[in-house]
C-alpha positions as CSV (number, residue, x, y, z in Angstrom):
1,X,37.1,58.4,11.9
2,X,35.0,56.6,14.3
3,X,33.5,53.3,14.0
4,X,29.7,54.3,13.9
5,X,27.3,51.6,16.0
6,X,26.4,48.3,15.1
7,X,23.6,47.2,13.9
8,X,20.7,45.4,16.6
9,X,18.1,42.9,15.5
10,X,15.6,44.4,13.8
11,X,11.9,42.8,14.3
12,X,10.7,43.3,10.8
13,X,10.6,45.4,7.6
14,X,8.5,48.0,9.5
15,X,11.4,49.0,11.5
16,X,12.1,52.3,9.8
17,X,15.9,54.2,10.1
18,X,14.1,57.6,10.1
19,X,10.8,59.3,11.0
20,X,8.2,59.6,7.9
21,X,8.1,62.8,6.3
22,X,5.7,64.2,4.1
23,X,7.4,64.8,0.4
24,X,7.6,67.5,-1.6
25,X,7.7,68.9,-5.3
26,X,10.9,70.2,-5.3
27,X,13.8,69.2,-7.0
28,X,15.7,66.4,-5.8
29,X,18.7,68.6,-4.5
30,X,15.9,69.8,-2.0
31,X,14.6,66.2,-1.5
32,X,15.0,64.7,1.9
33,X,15.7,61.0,2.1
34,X,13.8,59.7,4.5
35,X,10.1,59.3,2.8
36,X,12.0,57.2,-0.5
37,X,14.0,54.7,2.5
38,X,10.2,54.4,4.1
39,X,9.1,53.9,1.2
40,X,11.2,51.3,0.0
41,X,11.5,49.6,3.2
42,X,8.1,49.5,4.3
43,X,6.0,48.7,1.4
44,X,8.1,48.2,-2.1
45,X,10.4,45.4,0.1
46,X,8.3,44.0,2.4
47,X,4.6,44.0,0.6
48,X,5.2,44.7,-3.6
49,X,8.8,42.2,-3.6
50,X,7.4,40.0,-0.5
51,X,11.0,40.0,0.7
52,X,11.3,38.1,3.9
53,X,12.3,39.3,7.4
54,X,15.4,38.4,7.3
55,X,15.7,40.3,3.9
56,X,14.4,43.4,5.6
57,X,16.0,42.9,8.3
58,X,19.8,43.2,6.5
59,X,18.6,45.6,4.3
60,X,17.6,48.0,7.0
61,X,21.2,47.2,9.0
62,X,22.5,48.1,6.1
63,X,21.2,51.6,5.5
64,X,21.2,52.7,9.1
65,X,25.4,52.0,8.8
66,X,25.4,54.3,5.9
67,X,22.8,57.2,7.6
68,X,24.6,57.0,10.8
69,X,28.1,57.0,8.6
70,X,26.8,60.1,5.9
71,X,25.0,62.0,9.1
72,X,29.0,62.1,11.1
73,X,30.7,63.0,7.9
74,X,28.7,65.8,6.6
75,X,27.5,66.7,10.2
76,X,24.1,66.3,9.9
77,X,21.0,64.8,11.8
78,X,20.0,61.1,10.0
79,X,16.5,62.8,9.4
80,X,18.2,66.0,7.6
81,X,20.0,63.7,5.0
82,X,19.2,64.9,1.4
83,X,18.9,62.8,-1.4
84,X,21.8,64.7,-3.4
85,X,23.9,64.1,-1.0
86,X,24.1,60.1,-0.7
87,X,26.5,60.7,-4.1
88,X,28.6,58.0,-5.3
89,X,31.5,59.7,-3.6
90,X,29.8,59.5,-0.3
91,X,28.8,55.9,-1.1
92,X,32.4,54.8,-2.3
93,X,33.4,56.3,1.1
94,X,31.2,54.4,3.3
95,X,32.3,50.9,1.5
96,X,36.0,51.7,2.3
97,X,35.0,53.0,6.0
98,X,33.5,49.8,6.0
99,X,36.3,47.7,5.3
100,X,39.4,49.9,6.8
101,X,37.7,51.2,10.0
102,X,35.2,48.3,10.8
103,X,37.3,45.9,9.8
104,X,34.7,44.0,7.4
105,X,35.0,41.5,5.1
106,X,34.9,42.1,1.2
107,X,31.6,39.7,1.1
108,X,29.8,42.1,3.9
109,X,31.1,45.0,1.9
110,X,29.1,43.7,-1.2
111,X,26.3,42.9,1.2
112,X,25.7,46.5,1.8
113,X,26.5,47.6,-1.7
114,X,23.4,45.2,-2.8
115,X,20.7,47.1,-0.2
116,X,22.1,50.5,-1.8
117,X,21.8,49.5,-4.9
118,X,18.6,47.8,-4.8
119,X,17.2,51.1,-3.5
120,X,18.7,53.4,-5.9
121,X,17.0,51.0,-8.6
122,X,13.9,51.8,-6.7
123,X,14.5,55.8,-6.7
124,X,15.0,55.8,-10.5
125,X,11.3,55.2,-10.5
126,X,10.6,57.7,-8.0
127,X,13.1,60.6,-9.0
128,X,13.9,61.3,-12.6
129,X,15.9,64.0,-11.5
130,X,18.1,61.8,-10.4
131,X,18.9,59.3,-12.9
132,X,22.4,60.7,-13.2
133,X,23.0,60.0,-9.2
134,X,21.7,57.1,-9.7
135,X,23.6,55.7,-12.9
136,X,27.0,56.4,-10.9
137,X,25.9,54.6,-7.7
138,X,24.8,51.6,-9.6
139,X,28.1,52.1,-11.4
140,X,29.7,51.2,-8.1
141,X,31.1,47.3,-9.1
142,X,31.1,44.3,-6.2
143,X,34.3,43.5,-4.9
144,X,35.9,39.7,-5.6
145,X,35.6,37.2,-3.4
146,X,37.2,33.6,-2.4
147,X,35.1,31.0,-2.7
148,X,36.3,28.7,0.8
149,X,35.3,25.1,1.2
150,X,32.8,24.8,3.6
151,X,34.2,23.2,7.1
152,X,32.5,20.0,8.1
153,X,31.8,17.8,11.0
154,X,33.0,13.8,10.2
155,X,30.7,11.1,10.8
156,X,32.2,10.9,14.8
157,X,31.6,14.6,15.4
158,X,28.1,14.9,14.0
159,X,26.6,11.7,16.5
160,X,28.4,13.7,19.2
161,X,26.5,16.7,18.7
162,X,23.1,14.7,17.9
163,X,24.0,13.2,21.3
164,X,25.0,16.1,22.9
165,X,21.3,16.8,24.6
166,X,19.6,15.3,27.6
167,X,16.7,13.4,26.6
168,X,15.2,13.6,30.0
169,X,14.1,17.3,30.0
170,X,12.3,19.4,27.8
171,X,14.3,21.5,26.5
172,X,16.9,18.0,25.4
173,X,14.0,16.6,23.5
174,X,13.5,19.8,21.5
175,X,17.1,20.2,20.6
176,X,17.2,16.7,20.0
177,X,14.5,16.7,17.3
178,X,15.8,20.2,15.9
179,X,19.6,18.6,15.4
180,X,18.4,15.4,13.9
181,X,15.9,17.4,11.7
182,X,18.8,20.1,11.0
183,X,21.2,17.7,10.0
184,X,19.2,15.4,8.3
185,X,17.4,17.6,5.9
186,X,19.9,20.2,5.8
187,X,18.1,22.9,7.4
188,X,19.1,26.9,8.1
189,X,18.3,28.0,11.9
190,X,15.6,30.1,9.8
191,X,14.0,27.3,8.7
192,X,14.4,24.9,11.1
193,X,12.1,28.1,13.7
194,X,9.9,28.4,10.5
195,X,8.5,25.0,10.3
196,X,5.1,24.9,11.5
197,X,3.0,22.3,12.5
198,X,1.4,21.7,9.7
199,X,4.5,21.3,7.2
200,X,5.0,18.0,9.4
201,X,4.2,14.9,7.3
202,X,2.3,11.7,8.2
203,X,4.2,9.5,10.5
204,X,6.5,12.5,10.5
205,X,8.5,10.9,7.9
206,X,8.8,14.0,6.0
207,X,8.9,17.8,5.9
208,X,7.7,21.0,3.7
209,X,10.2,23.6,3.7
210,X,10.0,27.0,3.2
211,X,13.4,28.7,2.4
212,X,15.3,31.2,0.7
213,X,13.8,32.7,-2.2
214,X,10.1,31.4,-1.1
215,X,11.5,28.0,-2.8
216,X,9.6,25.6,-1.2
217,X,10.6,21.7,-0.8
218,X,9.7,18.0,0.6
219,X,12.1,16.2,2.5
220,X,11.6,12.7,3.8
221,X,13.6,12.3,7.0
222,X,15.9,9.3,8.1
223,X,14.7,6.7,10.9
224,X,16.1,8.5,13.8
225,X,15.3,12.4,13.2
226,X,11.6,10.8,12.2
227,X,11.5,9.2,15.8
228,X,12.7,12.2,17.6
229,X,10.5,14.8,15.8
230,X,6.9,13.1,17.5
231,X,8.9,12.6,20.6
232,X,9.4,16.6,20.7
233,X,5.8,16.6,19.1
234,X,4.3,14.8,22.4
235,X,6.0,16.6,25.1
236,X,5.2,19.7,23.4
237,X,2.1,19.1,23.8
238,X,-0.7,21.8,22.7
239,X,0.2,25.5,22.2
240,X,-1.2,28.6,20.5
241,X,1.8,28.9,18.0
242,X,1.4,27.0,14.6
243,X,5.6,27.0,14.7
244,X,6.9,23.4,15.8
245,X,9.9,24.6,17.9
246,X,9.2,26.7,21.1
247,X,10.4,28.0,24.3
248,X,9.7,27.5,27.4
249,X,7.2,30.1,27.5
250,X,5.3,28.0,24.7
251,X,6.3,31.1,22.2
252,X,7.7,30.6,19.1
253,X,11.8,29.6,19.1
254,X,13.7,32.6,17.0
255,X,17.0,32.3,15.3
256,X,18.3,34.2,17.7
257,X,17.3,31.9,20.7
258,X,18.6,29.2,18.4
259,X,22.2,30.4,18.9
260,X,21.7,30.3,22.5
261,X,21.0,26.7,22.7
262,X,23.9,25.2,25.2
C-alpha cells in the first residue's frame, strides 16, 4: 500500500479534516463521520477539555492519517466515511500501516492510538448505537515501549551553545536570552514562545510558566540568563505582542521558527 501524506502544521483546533455536515437520525451504520470529528475537535477539545494547540494540533494529524488511510482502503472520499466503518479492524490496520509502511515508531503508534481513543470515548456519548464499536476500539491495547536515557550536553558543550550567538545583532541577543532562559529553567520551545511579558519577574530574576497540562510554575533564574533576558528586553523594545520572544517582523516567535534558529 502506499504511504498516505504527512501531516502539515496545523494552526489550531479549528482546523477541521472534513467539511461540516448536518447530522441525521438514522442509525449509526447510516451515520457519516464527519459532524462527531467536528465536533470533537472543534468544541469538546478545544473549548469543553481546554486542550492546548499543540494538543489539537496532534490530535487532528492524527485523524487526518487514519481518514486519508480508511478513504484509500475502502475507496472512498474522506467526507463519505461512515461511522460503522472506522471498525476495530480498520483501526488495527491503520496502526500496523503505521508502523510497517511508514516506518513509525511504537511510541508514535500509541500517539495515534490515544487521539482515536479519546474520540471514541467522546462518541459513546453521542452514539449509543455504537457502544459495541466502540468497546472493541477502546479494546485496542498500547504497544510497550523503551524507556531511553535522555542524551545530554556536558558542562563544555552547554557554554558553547550559550555562546554560540552574536551579541552584536538582534536577533544574537534574542537567542541569547532564549538559551540561557531555556537552559536555565528547563524550558520546552512551547514555552519558552509562550512566555509573555508579563510572566517576567522584577529584576527579571524570575519566571511564571505555563506548560503542559495548564501546570503553572515560578522559576527564579541564575545570574547570567537574568542579565541577558532585560538585555533582549531593551532592544526589543515596544511591540504590540504580549509574547517576550519575536521576529523580526515584531510578531510573535513560533515553535516552528524556533527550529530554525542558526
Amino acid at each position: 500500500m502506499r504511504r498516505t501524506g504527512t501531516c502539515r502544521r496545523l494552526p489550531s483546533c479549528s482546523w477541521i479534516l472534513l467539511p461540516p455536515v448536518r447530522g441525521s437520525c438514522r442509525g449509526s451504520s447510516d451515520e457519516l463521520i464527519a459532524p462527531h470529528i467536528e465536533a470533537f475537535l472543534r468544541d469538546h477539545l478545544s473549548k469543553q477539555r481546554g486542550a492546548s494547540e499543540h494538543t489539537c494540533d496532534s490530535y487532528a494529524c492524527s485523524f487526518q492519517a487514519l481518514f486519508e488511510f480508511a478513504a484509500f482502503k475502502l475507496k472512498v472520499a474522506p467526507s463519505a466515511l461512515r461511522l460503522d466503518q472506522l471498525d476495530a479492524a480498520l483501526i488495527a490496520a491503520f496502526l500496523g500501516h503505521l508502523e510497517v509502511d511508514r516506518g513509525n515508531t511504537a511510541q508514535t503508534r500509541n500517539v495515534r492510538l490515544a487521539a482515536i481513543r479519546s474520540f471514541f470515548r467522546f462518541l459513546q456519548h453521542r452514539e449509543p448505537a455504537a457502544l459495541e464499536q466502540v468497546r472493541r476500539v477502546l479494546a485496542i491495547p498500547f504497544k510497550r515501549t523503551d524507556t531511553r536515557l535522555v542524551a545530554h550536553f556536558d558542562k563544555e558543550e552547554v557554554q558553547a551553545l550559550l555562546d554560540a550567538p552574536d551579541p552584536t545583532t538582534r536577533d544574537g541577543v534574542r537567542d541569547r536570552a532564549m538559551l540561557h532562559l531555556g537552559v536555565c529553567a528547563g524550558l520546552w520551545a512551547s514555552e519558552l514562545t509562550g512566555l509573555h511579558i508579563a510572566d517576567v519577574g522584577a529584576q527579571s530574576a524570575s519566571v511564571r510558566v505555563l506548560g503542559k497540562g495548564r501546570r503553572e510554575r515560578a522559576l527564579p533564574l541564575w545570574k547570567p540568563a537574568a542579565a541577558a533576558l532585560p538585555e533582549w528586553l531593551a532592544v526589543r523594545g515596544a511591540l504590540s505582542t504580549p509574547e517576550v520572544f519575536a521576529n523580526a517582523r515584531g510578531d510573535p516567535l513560533s515553535r516552528w521558527g524556533v527550529a530554525y534558529i542558526r
